[in-house]
Backbone and ligand atoms as CSV (ligand in chain L), in Angstrom:
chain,resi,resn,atom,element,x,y,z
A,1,UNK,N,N,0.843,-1.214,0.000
A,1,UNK,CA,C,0.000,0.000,0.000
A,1,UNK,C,C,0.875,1.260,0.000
A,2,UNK,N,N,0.733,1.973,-0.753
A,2,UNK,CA,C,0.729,3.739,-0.837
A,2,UNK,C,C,0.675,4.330,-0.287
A,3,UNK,N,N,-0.077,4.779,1.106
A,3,UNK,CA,C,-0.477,5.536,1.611
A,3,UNK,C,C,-0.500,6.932,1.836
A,4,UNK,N,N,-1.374,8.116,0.705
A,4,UNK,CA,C,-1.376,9.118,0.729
A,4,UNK,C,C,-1.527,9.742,2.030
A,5,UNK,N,N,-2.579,9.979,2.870
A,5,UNK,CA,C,-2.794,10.184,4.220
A,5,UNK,C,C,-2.735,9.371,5.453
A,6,UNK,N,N,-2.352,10.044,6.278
A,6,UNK,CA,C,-2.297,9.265,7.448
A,6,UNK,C,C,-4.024,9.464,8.194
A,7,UNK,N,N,-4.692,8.500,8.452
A,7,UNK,CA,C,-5.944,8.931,8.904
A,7,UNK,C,C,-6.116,8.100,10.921
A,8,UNK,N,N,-6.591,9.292,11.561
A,8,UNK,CA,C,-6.607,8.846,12.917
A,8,UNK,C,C,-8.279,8.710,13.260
A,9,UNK,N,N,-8.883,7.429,13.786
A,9,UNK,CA,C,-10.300,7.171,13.762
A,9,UNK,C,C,-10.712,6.364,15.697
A,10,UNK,N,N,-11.482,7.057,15.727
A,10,UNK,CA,C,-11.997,6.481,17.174
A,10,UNK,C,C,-12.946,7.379,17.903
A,11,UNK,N,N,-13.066,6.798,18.800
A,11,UNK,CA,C,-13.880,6.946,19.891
A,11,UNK,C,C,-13.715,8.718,20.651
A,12,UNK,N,N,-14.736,9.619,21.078
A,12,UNK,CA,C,-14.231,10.553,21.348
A,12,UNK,C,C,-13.180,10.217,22.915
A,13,UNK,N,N,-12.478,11.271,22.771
A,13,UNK,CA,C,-11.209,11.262,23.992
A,13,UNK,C,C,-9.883,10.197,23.869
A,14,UNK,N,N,-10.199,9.267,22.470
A,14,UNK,CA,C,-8.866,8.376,22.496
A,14,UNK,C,C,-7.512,8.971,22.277
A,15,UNK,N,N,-7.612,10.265,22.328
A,15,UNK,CA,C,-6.672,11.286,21.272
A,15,UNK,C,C,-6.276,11.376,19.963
A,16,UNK,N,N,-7.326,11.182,19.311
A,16,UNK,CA,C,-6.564,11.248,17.932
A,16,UNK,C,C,-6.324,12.915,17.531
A,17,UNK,N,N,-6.830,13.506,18.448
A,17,UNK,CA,C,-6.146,15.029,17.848
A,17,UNK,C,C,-4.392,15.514,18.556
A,18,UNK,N,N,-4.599,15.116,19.825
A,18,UNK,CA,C,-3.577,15.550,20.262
A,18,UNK,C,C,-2.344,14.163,19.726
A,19,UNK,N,N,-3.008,13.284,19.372
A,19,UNK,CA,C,-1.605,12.198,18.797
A,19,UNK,C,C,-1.583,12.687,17.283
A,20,UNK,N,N,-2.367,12.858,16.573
A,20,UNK,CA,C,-2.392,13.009,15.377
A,20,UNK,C,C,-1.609,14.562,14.623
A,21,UNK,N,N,-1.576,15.575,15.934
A,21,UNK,CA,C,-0.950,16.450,15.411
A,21,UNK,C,C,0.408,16.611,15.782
A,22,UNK,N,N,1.162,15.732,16.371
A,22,UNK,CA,C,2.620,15.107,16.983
A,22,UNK,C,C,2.801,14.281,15.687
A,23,UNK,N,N,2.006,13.452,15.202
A,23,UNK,CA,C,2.435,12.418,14.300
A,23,UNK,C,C,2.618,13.215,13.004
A,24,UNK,N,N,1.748,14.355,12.426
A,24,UNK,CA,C,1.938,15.139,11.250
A,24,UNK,C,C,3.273,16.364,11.895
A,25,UNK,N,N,3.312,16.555,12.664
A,25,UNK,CA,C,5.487,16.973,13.225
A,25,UNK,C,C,6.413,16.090,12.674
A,26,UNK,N,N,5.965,14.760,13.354
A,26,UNK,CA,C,7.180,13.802,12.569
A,26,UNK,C,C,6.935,13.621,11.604
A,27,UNK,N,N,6.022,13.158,10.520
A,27,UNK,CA,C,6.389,13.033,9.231
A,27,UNK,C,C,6.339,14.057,8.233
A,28,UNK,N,N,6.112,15.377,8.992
A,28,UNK,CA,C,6.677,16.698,8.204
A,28,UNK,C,C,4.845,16.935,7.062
A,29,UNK,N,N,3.739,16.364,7.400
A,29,UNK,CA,C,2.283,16.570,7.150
A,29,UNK,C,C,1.868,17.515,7.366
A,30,UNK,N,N,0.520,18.168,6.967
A,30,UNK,CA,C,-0.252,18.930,7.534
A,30,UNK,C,C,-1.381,18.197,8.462
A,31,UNK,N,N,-1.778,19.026,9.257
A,31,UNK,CA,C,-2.576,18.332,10.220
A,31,UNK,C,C,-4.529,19.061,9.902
A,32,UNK,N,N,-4.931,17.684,9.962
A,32,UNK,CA,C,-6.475,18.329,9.639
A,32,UNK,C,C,-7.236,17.348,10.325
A,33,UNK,N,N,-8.180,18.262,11.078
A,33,UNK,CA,C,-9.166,17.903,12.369
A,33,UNK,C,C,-10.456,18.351,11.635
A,34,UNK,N,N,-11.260,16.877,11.280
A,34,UNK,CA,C,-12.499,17.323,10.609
A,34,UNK,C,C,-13.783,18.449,11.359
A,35,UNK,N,N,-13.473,17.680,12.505
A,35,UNK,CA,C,-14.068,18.785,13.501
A,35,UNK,C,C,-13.603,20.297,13.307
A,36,UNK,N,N,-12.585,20.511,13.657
A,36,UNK,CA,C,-11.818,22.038,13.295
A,36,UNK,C,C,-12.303,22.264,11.583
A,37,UNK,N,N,-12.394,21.871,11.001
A,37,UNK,CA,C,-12.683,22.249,9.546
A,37,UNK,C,C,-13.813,22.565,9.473
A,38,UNK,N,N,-15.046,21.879,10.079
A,38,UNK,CA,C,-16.401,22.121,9.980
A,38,UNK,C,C,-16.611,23.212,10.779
A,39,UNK,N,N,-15.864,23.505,11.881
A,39,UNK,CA,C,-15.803,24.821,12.824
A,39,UNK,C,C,-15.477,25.808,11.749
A,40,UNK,N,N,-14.819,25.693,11.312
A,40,UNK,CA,C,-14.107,27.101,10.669
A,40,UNK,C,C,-15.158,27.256,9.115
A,41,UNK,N,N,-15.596,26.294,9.006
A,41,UNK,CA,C,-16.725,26.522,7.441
A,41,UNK,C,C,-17.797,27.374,8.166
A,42,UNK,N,N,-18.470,26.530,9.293
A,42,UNK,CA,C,-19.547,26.979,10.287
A,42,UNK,C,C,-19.274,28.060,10.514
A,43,UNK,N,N,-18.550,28.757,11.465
A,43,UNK,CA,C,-18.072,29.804,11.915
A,43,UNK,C,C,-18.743,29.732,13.698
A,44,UNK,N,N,-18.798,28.502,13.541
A,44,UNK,CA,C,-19.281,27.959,15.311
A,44,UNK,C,C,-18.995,26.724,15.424
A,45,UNK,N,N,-18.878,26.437,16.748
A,45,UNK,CA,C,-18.540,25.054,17.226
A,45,UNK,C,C,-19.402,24.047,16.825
A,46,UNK,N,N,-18.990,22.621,16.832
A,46,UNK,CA,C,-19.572,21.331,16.752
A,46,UNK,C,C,-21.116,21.807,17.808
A,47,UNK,N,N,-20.677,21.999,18.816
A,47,UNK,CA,C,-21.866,21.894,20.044
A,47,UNK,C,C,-23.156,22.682,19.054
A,48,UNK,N,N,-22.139,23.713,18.538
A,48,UNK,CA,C,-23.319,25.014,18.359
A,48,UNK,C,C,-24.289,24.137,17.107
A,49,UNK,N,N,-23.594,23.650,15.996
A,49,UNK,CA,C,-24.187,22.934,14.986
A,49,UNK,C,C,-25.065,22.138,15.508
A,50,UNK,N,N,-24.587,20.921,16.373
A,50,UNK,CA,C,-25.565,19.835,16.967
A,50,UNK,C,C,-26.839,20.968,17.480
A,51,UNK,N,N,-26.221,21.976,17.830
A,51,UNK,CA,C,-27.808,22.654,18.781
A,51,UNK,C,C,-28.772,22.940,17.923
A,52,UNK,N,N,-28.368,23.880,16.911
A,52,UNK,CA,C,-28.512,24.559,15.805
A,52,UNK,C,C,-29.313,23.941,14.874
A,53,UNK,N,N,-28.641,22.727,14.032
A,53,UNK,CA,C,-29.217,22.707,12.884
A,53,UNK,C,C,-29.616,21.052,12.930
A,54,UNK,N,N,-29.124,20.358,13.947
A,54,UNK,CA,C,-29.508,18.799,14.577
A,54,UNK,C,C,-27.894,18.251,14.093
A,55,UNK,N,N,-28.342,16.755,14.374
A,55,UNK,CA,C,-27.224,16.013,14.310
A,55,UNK,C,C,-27.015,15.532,12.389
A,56,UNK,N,N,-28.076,15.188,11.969
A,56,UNK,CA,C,-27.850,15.356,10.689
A,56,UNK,C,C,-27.060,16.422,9.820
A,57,UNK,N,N,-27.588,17.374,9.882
A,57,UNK,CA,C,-26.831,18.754,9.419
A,57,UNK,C,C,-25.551,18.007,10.040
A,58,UNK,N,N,-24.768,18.149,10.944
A,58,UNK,CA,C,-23.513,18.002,11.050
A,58,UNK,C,C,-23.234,16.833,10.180
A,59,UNK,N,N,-23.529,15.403,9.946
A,59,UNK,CA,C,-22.844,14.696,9.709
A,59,UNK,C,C,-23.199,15.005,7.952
A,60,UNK,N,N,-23.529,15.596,7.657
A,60,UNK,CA,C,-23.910,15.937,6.203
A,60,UNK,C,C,-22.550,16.701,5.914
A,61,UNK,N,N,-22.468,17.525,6.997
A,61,UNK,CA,C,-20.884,18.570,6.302
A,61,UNK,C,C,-19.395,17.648,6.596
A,62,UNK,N,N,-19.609,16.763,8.007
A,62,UNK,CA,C,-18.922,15.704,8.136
A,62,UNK,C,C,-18.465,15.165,6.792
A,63,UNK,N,N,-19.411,14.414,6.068
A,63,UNK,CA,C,-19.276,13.615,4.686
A,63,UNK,C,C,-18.500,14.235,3.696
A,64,UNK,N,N,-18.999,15.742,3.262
A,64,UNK,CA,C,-18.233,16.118,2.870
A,64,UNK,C,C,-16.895,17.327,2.824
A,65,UNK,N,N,-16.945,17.769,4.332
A,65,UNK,CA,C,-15.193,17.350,4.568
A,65,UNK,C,C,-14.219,16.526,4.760
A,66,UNK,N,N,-14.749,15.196,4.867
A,66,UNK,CA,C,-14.186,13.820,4.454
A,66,UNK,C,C,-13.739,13.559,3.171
A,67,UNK,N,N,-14.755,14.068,2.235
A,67,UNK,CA,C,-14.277,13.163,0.893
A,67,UNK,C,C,-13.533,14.452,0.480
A,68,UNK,N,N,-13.658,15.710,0.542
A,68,UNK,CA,C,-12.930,16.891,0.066
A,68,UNK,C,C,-10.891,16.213,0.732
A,69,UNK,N,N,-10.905,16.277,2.560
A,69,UNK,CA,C,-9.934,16.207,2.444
A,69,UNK,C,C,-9.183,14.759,2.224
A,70,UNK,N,N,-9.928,13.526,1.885
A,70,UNK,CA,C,-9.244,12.193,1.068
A,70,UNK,C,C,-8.812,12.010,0.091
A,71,UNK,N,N,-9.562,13.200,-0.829
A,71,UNK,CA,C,-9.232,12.993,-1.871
A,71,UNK,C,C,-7.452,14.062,-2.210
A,72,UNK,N,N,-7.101,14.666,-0.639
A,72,UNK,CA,C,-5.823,15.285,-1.067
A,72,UNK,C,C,-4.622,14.041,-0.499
A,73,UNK,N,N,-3.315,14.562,0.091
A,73,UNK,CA,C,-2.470,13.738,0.355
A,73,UNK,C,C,-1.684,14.522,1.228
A,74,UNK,N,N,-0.333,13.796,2.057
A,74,UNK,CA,C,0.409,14.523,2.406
A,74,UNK,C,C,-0.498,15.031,4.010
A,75,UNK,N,N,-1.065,14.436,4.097
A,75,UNK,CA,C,-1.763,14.750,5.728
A,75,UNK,C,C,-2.093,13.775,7.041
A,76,UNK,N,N,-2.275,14.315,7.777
A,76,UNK,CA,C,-2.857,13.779,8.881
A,76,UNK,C,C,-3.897,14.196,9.062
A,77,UNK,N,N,-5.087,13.407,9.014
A,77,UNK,CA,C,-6.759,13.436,9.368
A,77,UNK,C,C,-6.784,12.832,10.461
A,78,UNK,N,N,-7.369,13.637,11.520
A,78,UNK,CA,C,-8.046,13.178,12.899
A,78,UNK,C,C,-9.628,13.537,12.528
A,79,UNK,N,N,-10.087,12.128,12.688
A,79,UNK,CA,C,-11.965,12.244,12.335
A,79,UNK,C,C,-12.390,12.257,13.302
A,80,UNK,N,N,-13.726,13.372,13.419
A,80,UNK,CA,C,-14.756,12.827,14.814
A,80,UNK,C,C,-14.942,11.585,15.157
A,81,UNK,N,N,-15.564,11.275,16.215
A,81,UNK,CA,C,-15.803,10.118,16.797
A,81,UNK,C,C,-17.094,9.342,15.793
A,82,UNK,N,N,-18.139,10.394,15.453
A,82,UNK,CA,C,-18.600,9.146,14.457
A,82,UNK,C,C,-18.543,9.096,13.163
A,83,UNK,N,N,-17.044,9.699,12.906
A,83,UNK,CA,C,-17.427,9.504,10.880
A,83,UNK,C,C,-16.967,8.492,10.026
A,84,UNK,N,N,-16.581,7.800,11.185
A,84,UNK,CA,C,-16.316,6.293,10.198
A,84,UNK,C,C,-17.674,5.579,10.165
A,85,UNK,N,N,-18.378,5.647,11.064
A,85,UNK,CA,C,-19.656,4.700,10.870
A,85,UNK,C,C,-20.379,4.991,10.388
A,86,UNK,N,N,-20.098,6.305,9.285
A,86,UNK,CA,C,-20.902,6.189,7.846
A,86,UNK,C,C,-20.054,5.338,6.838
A,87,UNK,N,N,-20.725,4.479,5.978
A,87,UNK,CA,C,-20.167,3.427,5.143
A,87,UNK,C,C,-19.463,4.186,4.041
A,88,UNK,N,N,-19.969,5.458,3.799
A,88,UNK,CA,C,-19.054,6.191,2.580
A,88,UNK,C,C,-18.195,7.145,3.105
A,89,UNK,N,N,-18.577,7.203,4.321
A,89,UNK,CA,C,-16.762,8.102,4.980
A,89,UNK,C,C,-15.673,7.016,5.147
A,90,UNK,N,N,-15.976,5.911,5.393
A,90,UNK,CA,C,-15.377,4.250,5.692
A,90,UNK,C,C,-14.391,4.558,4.372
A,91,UNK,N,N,-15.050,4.119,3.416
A,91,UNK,CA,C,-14.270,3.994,2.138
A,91,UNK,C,C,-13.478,4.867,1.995
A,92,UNK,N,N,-14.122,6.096,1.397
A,92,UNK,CA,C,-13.049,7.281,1.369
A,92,UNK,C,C,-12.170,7.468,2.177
A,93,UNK,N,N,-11.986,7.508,3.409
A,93,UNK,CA,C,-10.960,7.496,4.294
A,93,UNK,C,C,-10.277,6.603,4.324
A,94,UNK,N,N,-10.562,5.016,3.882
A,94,UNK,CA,C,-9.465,3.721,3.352
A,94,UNK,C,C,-8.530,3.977,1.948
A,95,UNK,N,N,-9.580,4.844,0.902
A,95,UNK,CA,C,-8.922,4.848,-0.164
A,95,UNK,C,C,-8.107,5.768,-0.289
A,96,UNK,N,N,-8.189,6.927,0.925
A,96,UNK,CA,C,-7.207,8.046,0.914
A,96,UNK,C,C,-6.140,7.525,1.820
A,97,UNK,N,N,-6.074,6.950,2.748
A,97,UNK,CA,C,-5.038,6.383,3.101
A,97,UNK,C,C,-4.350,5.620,3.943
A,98,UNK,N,N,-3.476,5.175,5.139
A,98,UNK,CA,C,-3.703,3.909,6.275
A,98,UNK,C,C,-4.307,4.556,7.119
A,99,UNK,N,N,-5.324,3.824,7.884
A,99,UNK,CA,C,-6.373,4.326,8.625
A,99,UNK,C,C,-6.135,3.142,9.931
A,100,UNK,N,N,-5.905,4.679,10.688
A,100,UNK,CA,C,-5.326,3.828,12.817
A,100,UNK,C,C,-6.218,3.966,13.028
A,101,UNK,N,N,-7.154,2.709,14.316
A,101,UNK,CA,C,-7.846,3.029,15.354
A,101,UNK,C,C,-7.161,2.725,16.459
A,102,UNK,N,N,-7.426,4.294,17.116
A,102,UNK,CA,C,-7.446,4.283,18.295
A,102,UNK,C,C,-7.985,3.988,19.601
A,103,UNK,N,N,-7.828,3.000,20.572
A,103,UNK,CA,C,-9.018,2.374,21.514
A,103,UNK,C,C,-8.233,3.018,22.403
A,104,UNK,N,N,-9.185,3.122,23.655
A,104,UNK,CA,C,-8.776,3.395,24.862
A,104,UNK,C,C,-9.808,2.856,25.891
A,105,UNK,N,N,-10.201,2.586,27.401
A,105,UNK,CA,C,-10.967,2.006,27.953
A,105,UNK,C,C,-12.162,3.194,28.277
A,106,UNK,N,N,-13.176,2.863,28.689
A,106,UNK,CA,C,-14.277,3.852,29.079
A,106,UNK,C,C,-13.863,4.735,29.935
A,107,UNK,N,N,-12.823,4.349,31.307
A,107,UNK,CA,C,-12.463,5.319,32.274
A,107,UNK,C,C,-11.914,5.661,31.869
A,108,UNK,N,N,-10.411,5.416,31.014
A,108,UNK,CA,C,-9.722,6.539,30.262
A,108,UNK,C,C,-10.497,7.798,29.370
A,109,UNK,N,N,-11.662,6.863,28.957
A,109,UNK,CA,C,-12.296,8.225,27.804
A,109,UNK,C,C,-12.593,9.372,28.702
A,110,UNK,N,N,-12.922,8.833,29.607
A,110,UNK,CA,C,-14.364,9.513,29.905
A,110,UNK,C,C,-12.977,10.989,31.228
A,111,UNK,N,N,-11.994,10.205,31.687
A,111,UNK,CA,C,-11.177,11.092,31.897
A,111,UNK,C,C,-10.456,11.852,30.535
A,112,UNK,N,N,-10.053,11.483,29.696
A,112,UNK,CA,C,-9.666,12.583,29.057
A,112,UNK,C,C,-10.783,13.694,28.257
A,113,UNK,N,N,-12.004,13.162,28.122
A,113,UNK,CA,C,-12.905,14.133,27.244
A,113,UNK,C,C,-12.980,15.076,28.519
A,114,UNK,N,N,-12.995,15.324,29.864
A,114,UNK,CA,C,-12.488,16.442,30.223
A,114,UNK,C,C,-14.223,17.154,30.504
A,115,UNK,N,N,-14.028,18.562,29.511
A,115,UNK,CA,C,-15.487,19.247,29.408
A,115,UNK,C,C,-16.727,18.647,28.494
A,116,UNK,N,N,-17.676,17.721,29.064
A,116,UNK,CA,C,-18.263,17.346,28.682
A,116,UNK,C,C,-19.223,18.639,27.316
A,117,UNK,N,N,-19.163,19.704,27.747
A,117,UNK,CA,C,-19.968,20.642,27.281
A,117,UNK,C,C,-19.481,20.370,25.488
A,118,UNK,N,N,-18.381,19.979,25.219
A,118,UNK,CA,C,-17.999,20.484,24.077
A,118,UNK,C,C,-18.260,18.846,23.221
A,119,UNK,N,N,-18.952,17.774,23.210
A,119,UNK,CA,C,-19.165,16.800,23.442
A,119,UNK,C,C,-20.697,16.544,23.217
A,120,UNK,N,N,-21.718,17.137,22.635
A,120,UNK,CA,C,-22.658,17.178,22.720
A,120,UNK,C,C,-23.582,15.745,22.522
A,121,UNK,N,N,-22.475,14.303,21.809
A,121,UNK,CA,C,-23.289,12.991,22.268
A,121,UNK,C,C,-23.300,12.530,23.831
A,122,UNK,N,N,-22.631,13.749,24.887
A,122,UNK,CA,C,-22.430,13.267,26.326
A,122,UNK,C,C,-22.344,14.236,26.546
A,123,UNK,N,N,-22.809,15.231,26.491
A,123,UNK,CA,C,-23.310,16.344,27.675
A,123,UNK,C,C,-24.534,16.648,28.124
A,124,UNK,N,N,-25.099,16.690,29.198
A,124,UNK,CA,C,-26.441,16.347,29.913
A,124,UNK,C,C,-26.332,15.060,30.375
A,125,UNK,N,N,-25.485,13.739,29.586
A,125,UNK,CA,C,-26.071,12.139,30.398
A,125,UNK,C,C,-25.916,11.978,31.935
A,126,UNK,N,N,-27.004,11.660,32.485
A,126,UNK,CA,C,-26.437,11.705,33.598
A,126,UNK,C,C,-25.289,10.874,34.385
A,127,UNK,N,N,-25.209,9.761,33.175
A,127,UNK,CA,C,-24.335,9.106,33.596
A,127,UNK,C,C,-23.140,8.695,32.649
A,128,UNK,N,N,-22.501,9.474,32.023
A,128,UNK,CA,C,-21.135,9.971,30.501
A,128,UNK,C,C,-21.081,8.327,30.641
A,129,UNK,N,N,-20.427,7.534,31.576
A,129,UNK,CA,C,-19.643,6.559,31.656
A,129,UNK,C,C,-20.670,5.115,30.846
A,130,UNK,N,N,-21.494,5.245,31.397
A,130,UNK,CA,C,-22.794,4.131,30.898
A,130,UNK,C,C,-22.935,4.553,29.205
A,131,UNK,N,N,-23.016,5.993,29.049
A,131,UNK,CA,C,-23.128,6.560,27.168
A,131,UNK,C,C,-21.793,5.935,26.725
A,132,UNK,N,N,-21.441,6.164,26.975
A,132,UNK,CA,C,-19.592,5.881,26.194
A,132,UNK,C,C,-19.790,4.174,26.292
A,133,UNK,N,N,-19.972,3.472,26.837
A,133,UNK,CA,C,-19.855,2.004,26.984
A,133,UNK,C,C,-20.798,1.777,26.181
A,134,UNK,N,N,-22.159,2.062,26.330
A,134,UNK,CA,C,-22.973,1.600,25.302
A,134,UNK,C,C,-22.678,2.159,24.024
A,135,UNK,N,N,-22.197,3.480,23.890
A,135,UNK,CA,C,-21.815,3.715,22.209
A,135,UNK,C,C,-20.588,2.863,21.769
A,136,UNK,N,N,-19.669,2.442,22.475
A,136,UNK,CA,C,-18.540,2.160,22.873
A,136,UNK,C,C,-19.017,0.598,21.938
A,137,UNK,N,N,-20.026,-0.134,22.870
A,137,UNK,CA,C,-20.280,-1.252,22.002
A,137,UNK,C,C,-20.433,-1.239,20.778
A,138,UNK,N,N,-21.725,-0.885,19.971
A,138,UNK,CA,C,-22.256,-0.671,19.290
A,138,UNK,C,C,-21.288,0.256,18.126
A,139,UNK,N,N,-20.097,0.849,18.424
A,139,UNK,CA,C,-19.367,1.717,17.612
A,139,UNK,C,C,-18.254,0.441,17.037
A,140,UNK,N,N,-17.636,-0.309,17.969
A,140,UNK,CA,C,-16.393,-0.828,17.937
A,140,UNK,C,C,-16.278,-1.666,16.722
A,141,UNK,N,N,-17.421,-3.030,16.365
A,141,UNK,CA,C,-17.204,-3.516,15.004
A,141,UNK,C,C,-16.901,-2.376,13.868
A,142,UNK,N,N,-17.616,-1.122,14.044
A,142,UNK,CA,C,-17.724,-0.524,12.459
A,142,UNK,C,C,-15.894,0.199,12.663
A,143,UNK,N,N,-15.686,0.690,13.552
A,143,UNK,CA,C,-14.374,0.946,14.036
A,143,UNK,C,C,-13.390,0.481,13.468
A,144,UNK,N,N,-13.504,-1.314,13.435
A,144,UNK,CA,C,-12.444,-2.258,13.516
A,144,UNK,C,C,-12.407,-2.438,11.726
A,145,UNK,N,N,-14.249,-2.248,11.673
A,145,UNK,CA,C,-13.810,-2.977,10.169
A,145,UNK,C,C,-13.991,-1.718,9.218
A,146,UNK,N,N,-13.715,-0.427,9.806
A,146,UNK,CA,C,-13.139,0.645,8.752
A,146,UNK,C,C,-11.390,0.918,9.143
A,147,UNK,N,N,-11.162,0.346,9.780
A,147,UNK,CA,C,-10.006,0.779,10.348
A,147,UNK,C,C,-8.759,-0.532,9.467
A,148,UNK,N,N,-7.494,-0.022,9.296
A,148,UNK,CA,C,-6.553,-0.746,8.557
A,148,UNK,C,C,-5.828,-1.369,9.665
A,149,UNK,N,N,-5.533,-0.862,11.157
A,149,UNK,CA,C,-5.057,-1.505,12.250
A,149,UNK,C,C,-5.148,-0.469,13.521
A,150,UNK,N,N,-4.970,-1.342,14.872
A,150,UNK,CA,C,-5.540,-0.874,15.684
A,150,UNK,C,C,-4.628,-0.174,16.978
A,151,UNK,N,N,-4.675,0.427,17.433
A,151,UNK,CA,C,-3.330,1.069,18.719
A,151,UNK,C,C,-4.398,1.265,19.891
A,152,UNK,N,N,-4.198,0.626,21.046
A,152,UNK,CA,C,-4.551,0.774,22.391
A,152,UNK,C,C,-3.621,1.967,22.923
A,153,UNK,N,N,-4.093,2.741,23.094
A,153,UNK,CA,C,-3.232,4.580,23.864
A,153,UNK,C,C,-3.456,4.348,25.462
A,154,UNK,N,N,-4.213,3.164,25.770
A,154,UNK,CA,C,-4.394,3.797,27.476
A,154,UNK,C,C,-3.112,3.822,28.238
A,155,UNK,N,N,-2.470,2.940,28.349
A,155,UNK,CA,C,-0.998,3.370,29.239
A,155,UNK,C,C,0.214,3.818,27.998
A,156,UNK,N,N,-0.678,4.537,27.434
A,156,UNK,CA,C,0.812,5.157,26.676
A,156,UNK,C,C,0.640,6.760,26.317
A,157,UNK,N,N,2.325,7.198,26.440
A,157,UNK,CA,C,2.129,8.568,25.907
A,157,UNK,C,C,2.292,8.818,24.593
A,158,UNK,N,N,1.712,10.480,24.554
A,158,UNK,CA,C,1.211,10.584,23.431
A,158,UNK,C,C,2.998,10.374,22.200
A,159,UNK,N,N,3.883,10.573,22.974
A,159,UNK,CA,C,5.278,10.734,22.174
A,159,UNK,C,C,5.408,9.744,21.903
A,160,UNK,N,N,4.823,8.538,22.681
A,160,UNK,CA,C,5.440,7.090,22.444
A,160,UNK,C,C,4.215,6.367,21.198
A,161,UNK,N,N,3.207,7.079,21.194
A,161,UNK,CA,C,2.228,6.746,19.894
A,161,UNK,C,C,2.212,7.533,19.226
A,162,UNK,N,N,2.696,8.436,18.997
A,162,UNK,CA,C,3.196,9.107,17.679
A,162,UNK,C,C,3.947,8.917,16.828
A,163,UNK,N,N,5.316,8.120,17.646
A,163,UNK,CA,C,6.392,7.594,17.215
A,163,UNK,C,C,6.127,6.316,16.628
A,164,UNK,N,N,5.612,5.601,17.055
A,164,UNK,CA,C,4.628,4.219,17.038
A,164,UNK,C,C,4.210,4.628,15.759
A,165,UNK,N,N,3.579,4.983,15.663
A,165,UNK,CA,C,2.564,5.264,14.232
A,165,UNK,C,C,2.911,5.996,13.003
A,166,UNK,N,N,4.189,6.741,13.647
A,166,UNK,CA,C,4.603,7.509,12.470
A,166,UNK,C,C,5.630,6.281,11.875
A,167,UNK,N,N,5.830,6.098,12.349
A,167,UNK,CA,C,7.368,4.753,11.696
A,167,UNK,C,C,5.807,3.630,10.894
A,168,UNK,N,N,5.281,3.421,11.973
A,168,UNK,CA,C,4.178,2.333,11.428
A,168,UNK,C,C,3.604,2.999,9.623
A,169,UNK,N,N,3.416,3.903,9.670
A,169,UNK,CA,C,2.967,5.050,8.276
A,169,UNK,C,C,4.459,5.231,7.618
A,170,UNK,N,N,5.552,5.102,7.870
A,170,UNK,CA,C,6.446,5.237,6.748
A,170,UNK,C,C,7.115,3.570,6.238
A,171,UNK,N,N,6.742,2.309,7.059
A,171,UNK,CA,C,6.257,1.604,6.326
A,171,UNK,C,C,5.993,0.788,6.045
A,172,UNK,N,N,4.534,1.149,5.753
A,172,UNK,CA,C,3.473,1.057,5.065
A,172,UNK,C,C,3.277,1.126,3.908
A,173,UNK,N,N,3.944,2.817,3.850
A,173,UNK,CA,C,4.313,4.140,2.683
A,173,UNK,C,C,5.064,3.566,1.735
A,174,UNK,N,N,6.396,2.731,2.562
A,174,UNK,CA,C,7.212,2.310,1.523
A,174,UNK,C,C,7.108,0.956,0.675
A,175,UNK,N,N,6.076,0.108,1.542
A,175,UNK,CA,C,6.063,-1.103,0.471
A,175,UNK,C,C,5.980,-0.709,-0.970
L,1,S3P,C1,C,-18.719,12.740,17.779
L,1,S3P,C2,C,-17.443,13.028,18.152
L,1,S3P,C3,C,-16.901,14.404,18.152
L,1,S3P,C4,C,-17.674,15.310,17.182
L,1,S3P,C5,C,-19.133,15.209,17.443
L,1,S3P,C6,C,-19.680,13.775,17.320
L,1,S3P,C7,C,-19.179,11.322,17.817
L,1,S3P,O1,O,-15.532,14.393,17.779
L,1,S3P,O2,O,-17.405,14.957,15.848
L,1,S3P,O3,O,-19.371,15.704,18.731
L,1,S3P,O4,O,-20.203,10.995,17.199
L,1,S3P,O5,O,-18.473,10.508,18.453
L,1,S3P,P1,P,-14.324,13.888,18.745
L,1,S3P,O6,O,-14.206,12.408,18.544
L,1,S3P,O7,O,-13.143,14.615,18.200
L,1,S3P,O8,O,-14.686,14.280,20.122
């Protein structure tokens, strides 16, 4: 495999932003956070969209800032938490390029997502930890089988999975 982009896919809080923009340092990439892209088209946050215009509307602009940035190269894509489990973000994001999932355990998530506010499939639950496990289920096959291979982050730092993954992406690159 080729691999034009490096693509980072999971669960919210596994880090694929804060690993994914260490990993586009080392291999000298640009770094693109579909979330941050739809912010900056929007000119408001994820939260504000979900409030705003529903959850559809978002995953509609989701789709296509997906296939806009797959179809470039030379990057690192960190995707929201659910845009692989659309079947045509799946593809496009395989055919643009090796695609990591990132797992981490429920208590890890649910400690690193931090401000629930910004999080709008888990802000209000009364109970984050029970949402994340049950999405957690129900997410993980489509995860596994859009995903090209898989990295567990819970006892690791972010330098030591960056490094991990960036060597893992050059090759890949070079077969
Ligand atoms: C979502 C995850 C979020 C964001 C939106 C929906 C999800 O991204 O796209 O709130 O469905 O899991 P992060 O994974 O970057 O938090």
């Amino acid at each position: 495999m080729s691999a034009r982009n490096l693509v980072l896919i999971g669960f919210m809080g596994v880090g694929k932003s804060t690993v994914g923009r260490q990993c586009a340092a080392n291999l000298q990439f640009d770094f693109e956070d579909t979330d941050r892209v739809i912010e900056a088209k929007m000119g408001c946050s994820v939260a504000e969209v979900f409030a705003e215009q529903g959850e559809g509307a978002f995953r509609s602009l989701e789709r296509t800032v997906i296939a806009d940035l797959a179809s470039e190269a030379g990057q690192v894509i960190a995707t929201g938490g659910g845009a692989p489990l659309d079947p045509v973000n799946a593809a496009n994001l395989r055919a643009g390029g090796l695609v990591v999932l990132l797992t981490a355990t429920p208590t890890t998530i649910l400690r690193r997502v931090g401000n629930l506010g910004t999080r709008p499939l888990l802000a209000g639950a009364a109970d984050p930890r029970a949402v994340i496990i049950e999405l957690l289920g129900a997410r993980m096959p489509l995860y596994r089988k859009a995903a090209h291979l898989s990295i567990d982050t819970t006892h690791r730092t972010v330098k030591q999975l960056s490094d991990e993954i960036a060597d893992l992406f050059r090759r890949e690159s070079a077969r």
